[in-house]
N, C-alpha and C positions, 0 to 999 in steps of 0.2 A: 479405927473406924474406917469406914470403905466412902469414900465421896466421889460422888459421881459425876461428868461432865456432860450431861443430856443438855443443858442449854447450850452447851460448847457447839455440841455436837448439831443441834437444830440449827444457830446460828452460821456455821459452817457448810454447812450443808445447805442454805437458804443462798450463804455467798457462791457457792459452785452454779448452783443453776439458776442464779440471781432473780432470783422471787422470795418469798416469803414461805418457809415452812414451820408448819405450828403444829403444838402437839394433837390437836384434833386429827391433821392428818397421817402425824404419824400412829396415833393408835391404829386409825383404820388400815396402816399396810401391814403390820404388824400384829394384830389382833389384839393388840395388851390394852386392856381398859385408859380410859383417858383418866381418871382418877388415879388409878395407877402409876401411868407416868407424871403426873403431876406429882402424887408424893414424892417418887424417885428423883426429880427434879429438883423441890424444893425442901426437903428434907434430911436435913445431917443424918447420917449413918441410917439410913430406910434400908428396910429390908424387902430383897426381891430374888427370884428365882432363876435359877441358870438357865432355864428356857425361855425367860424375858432378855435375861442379856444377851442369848444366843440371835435372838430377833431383833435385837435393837444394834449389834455388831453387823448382820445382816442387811437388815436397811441400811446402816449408815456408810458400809461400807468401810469399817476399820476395823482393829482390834479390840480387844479387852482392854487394853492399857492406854489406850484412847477414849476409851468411855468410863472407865473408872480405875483408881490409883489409893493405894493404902495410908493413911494419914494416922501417923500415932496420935490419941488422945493428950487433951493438955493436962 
């Protein structure tokens, strides 16, 4: 299963330029529906698209393996 670290990731990102960023505004720099990243976020093994993660590596400004990591089922 693929999990994801989008809160990681908003949290860390909120500590770099010490404000608060929420997924509200990440949908809007990113175009990915806020639903969307809400699933991604809180949902074990969601499914999403390589042009979502291409955009969410973008914003965030990391890698692949900074926003999400392979976890074998238990």
């Amino acid at each position: 299963m693929i999990r994801f670290y989008l809160k990681e990731q908003l949290s860390e990102k909120g500590f770099r330029e010490k404000r608060r960023v929420t997924l509200e505004e990440a949908s809007r720099a990113t175009g990915i529906g806020r639903n969307t990243l809400s699933r991604i976020a809180s949902n074990r093994g969601c499914n999403t698209t390589t042009d979502n993660l291409d955009k969410l590596c973008k914003y965030f400004e990391c890698s692949l393996s900074d926003l999400a990591v392979y976890v074998e089922d238990q």
